[in-house]
C-alpha positions as CSV (number, residue, x, y, z in Angstrom):
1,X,0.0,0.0,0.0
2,X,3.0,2.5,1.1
3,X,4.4,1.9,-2.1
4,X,1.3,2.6,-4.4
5,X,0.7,5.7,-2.4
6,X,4.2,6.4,-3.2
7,X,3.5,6.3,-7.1
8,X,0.0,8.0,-6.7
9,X,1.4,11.6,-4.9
10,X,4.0,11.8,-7.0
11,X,2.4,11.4,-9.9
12,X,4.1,8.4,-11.3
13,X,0.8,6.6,-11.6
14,X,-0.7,5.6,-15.2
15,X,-4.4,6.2,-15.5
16,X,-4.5,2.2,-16.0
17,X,-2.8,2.0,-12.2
18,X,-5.1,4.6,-11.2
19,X,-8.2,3.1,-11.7
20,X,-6.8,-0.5,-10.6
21,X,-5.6,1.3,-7.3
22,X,-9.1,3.0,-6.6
23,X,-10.9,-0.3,-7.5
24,X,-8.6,-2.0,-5.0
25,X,-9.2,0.6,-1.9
26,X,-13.0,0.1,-2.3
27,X,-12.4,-3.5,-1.7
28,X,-10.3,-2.4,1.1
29,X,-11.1,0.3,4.3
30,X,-8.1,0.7,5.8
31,X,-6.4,1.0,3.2
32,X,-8.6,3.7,2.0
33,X,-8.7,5.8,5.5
34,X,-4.6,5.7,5.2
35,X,-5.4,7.2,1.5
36,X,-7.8,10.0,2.6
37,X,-5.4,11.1,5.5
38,X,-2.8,11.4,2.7
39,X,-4.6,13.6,0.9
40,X,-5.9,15.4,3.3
41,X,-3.0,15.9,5.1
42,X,-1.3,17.3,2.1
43,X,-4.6,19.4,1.2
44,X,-3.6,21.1,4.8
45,X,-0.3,21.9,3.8
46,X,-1.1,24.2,1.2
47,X,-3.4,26.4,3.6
48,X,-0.5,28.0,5.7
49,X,3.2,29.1,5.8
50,X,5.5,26.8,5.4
51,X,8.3,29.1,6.9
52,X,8.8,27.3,10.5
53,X,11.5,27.0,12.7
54,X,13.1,23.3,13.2
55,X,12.9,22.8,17.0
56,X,8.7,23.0,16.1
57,X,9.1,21.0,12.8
58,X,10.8,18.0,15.3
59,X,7.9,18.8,17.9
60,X,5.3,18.4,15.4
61,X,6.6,15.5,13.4
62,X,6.7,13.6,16.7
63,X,2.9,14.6,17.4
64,X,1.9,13.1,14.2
65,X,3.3,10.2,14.8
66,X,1.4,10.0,18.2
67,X,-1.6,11.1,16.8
68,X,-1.4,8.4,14.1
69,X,-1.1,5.5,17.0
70,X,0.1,2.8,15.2
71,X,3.3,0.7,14.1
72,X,3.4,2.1,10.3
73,X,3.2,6.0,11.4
74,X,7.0,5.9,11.2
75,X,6.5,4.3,7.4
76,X,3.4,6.7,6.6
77,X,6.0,9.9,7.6
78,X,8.8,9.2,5.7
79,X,6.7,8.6,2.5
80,X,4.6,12.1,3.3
81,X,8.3,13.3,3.1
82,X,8.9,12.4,-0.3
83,X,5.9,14.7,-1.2
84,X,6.7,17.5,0.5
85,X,9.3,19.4,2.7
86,X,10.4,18.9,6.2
87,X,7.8,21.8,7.1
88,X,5.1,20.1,5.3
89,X,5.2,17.6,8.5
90,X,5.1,20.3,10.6
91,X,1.8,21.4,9.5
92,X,0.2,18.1,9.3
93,X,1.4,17.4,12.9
94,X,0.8,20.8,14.6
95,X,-2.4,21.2,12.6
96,X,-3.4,17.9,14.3
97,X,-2.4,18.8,18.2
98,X,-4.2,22.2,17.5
99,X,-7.1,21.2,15.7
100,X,-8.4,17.7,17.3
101,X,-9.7,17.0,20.4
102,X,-11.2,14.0,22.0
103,X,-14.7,13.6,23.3
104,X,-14.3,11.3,26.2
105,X,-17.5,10.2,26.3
106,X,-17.4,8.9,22.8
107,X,-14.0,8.7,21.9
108,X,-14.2,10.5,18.2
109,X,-11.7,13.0,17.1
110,X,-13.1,16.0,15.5
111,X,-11.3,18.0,13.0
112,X,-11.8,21.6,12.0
113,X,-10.3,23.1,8.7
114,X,-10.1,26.8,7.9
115,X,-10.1,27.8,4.5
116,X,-7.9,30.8,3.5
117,X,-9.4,33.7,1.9
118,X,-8.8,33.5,-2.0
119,X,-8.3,29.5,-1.9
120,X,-10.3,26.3,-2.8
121,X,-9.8,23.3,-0.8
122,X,-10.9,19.9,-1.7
123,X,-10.8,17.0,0.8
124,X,-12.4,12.9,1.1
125,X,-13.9,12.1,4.1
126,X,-13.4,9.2,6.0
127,X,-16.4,7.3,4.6
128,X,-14.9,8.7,1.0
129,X,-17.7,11.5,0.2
130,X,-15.6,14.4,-1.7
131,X,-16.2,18.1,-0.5
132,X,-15.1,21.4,-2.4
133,X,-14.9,24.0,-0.1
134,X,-15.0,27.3,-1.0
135,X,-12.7,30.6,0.7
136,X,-13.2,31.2,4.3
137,X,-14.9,28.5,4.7
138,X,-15.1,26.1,7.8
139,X,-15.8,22.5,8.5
140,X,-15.6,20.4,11.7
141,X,-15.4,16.9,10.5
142,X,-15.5,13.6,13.2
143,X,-12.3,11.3,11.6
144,X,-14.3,8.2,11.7
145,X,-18.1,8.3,11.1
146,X,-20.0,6.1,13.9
147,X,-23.6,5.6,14.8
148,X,-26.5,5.7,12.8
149,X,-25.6,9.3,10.7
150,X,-22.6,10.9,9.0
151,X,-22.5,14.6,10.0
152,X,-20.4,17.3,9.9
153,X,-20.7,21.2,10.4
154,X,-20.1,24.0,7.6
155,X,-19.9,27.4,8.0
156,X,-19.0,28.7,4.5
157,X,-20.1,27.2,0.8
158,X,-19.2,23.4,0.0
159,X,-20.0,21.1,-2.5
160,X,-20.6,17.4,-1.4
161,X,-20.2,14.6,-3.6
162,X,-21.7,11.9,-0.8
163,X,-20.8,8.4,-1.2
164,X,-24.4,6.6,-0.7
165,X,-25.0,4.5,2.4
166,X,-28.8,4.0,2.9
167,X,-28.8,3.1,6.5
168,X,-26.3,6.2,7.6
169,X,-27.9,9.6,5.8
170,X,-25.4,12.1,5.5
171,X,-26.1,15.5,7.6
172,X,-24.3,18.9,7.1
173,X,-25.5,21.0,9.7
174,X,-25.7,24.9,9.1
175,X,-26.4,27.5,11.9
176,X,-30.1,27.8,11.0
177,X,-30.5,25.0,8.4
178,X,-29.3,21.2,7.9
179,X,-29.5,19.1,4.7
180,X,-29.9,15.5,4.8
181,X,-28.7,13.0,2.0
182,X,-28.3,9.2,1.5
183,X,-25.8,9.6,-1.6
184,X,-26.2,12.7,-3.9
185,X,-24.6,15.9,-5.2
186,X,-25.1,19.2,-3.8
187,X,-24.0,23.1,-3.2
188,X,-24.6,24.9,0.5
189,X,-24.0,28.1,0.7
190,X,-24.4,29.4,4.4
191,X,-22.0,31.5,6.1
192,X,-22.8,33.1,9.2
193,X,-21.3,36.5,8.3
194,X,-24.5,37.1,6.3
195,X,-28.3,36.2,6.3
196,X,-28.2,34.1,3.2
197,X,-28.5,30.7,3.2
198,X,-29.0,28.7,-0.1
199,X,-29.1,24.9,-1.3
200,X,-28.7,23.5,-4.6
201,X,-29.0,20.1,-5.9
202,X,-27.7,18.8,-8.8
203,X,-28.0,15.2,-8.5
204,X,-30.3,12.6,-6.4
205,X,-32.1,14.0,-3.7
206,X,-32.2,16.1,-0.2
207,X,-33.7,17.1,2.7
208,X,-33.5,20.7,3.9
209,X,-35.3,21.4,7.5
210,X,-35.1,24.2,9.8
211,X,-32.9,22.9,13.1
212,X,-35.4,24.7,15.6
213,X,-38.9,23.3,13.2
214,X,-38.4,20.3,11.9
215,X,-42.1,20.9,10.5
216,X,-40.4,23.7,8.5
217,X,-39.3,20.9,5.9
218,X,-38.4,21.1,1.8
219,X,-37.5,18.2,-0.2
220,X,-35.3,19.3,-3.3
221,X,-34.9,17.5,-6.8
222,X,-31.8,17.8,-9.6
223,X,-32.0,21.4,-10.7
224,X,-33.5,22.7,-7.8
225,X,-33.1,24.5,-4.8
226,X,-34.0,26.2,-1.4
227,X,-33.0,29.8,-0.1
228,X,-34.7,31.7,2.8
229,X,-36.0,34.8,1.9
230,X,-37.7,37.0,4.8
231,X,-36.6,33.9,7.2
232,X,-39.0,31.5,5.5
233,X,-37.6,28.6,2.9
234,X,-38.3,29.2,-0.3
235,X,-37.7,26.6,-3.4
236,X,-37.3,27.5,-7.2
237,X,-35.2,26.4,-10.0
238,X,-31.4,26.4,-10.5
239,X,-29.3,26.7,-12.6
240,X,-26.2,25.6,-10.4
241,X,-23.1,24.1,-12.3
242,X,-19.6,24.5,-10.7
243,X,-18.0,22.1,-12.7
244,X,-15.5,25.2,-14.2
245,X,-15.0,26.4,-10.7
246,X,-14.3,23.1,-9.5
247,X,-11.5,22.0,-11.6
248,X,-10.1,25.7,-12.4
249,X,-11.6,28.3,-9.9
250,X,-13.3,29.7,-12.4
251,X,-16.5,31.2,-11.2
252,X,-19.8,31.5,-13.4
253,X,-22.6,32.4,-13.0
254,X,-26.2,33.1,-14.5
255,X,-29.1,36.0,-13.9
256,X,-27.3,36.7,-10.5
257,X,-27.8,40.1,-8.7
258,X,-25.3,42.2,-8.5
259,X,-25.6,42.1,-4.7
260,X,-25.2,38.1,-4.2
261,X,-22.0,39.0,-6.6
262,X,-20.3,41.5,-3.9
263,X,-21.6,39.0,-1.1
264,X,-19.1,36.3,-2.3
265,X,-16.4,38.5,-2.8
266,X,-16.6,40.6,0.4
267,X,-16.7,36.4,1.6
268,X,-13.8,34.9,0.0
269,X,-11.6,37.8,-0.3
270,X,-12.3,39.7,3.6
271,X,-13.2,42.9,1.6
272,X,-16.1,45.4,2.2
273,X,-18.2,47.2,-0.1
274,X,-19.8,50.5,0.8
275,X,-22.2,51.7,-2.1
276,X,-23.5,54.7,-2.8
277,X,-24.9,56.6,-5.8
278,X,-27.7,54.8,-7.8
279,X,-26.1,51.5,-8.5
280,X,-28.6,49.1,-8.5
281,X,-28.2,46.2,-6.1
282,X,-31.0,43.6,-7.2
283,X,-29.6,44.0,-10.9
284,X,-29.6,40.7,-12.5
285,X,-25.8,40.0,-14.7
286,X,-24.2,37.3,-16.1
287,X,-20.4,36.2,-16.4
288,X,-17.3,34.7,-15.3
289,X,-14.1,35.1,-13.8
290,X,-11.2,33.6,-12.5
291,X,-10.5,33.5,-8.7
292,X,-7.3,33.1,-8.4
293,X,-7.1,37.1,-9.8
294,X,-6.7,40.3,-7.7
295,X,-10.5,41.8,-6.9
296,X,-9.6,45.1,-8.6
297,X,-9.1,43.2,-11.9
298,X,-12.5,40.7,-11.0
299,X,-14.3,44.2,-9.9
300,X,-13.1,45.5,-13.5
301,X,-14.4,42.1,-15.3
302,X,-17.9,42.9,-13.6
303,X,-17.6,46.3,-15.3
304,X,-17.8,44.6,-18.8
305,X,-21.4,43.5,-17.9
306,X,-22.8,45.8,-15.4
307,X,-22.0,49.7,-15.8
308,X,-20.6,51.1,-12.2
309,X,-17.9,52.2,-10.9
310,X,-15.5,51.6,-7.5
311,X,-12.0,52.5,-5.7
312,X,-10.1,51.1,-2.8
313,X,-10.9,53.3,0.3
314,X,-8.4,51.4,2.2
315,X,-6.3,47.9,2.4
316,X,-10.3,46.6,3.2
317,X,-12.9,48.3,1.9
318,X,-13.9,49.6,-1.5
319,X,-16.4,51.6,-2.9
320,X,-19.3,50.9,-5.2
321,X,-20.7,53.9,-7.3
């Protein structure tokens, strides 16, 4: 297994060995936890500074190896090193003393990841459901899923791709809202910074109920989806399709008002936007753009579509006129 992992990070692997190895990890589980932490692990890396000092790159490889709790964590940390650098193992094993915790009670261990303003993060869960999460996003995650559900908490936007298990529904719990799903597709948008909370479904099906009203209950189907407008659920059509953004940040999007547009900017780049003048907020525009760019040359893009203006008041804030 070490050595297949081996291959697969550093990109050694055929697409004929890749689809043998991902045949051969659903055959086996531990085999395919050891290949999630991998991943994950080096998904963390990419979220923070890699300029660390060695006395904490020693401390934190050794809590790794703790954390891990088994004969091949010495194995599993010489092969991360061939990925990455020394610091690499820092991250992974101070991210892990910082970030986990142990309910006593139950024994899980919980893990939160923060998402970095401007960056996409994608990650496999231990049951091997993918999520996309989008800037400044956050999710608190058990390791292992146990009981009779699979649930984790967002506070951001993520898209699930839920691997199906009919006798465990999988549960992502919002602050106002959770959506339940056996196996499906889906987009949440629902950070707390702002009183907007939207779902859409692209495959299968879901459940979205209010946490406080269970009675308060909408079931969506593909091409749907659910917002709350005046604090009541409201479904309608959607036109939701990431697949651009996925794969290369590039974000689309369709008859969206101008406001919803500055709402995930202010989000995923920590910006604010004070507008004055007539601009028209409820506007509906179209377009794309790519992510990864500065948000005075996205802001600019937006101008080829939708006639306003705007300039930096400070390091923070611009304004819309």
């Amino acid at each position: 297994m070490n050595d297949r992992l081996d291959k697969y990070f550093s990109g050694e692997m055929s697409t004929v060995e890749k689809t043998a190895f991902f045949q051969s990890l659903e055959t086996d589980p531990e085999a395919k936890k050891e290949f999630a932490r991998t991943k994950n692990a080096l998904a963390i890396s990419e979220l923070v500074d890699r300029k660390e000092d060695e006395e904490k790159t020693i401390r934190g490889i050794r809590e790794f190896d703790k954390r891990l709790g088994k004969r091949s964590a010495r194995q599993f940390r010489i092969n991360l090193l061939k990925y990455a650098a020394i610091a690499l193992i820092l991250i992974a094993g101070s991210w892990f003393a910082s970030q986990q915790y142990t309910r006593h009670q139950q024994k899980i261990l919980f893990t939160e990841i923060n998402v970095p303003k401007g960056q996409r993060v994608n990650m496999t869960l231990a049951d091997g459901t993918s999520v996309w999460l989008s800037p400044r996003s956050k999710i608190r995650i058990p390791n292992e899923f146990q009981g009779d559900n699979r649930t984790v908490e967002l506070d951001g936007e993520g898209y699930f791709s839920v691997t199906k298990d009919p006798k465990r529904p999988f549960i992502v719990k919002t602050q106002q809202f959770n959506v339940e799903v056996l196996g499906t597709e889906f987009n949440v948008f629902a950070y707390t910074e702002i009183p907007r909370f939207e779902t859409s479904l692209v495959e299968g099906s879901v459940l979205v109920y209010n946490k406080d009203n269970r009675n308060e209950t909408i079931r969506l189907k593909p091409r749907e989806k659910v917002s709350v407008i005046n604090d009541i659920m409201v479904k309608s059509s959607s036109d939701f399709d990431n697949k651009d953004y996925l794969e290369s940040g590039i974000f689309s999007f369709r008859s969206k008002p101008f406001v919803e547009i500055l709402d995930c900017l202010s989000l995923w780049y920590n910006v604010r936007f004070k507008v004055t003048g007539t601009v028209a907020l409820t506007q509906k525009i179209s377009g794309k753009f790519r992510q990864s760019e500065e948000i005075e040359k996205i802001l600019g893009a937006l101008q080829n579509v939708y006639h306003f203006n705007f300039k930096r008041i400070s390091e923070n804030e611009f304004e819309i006129y």
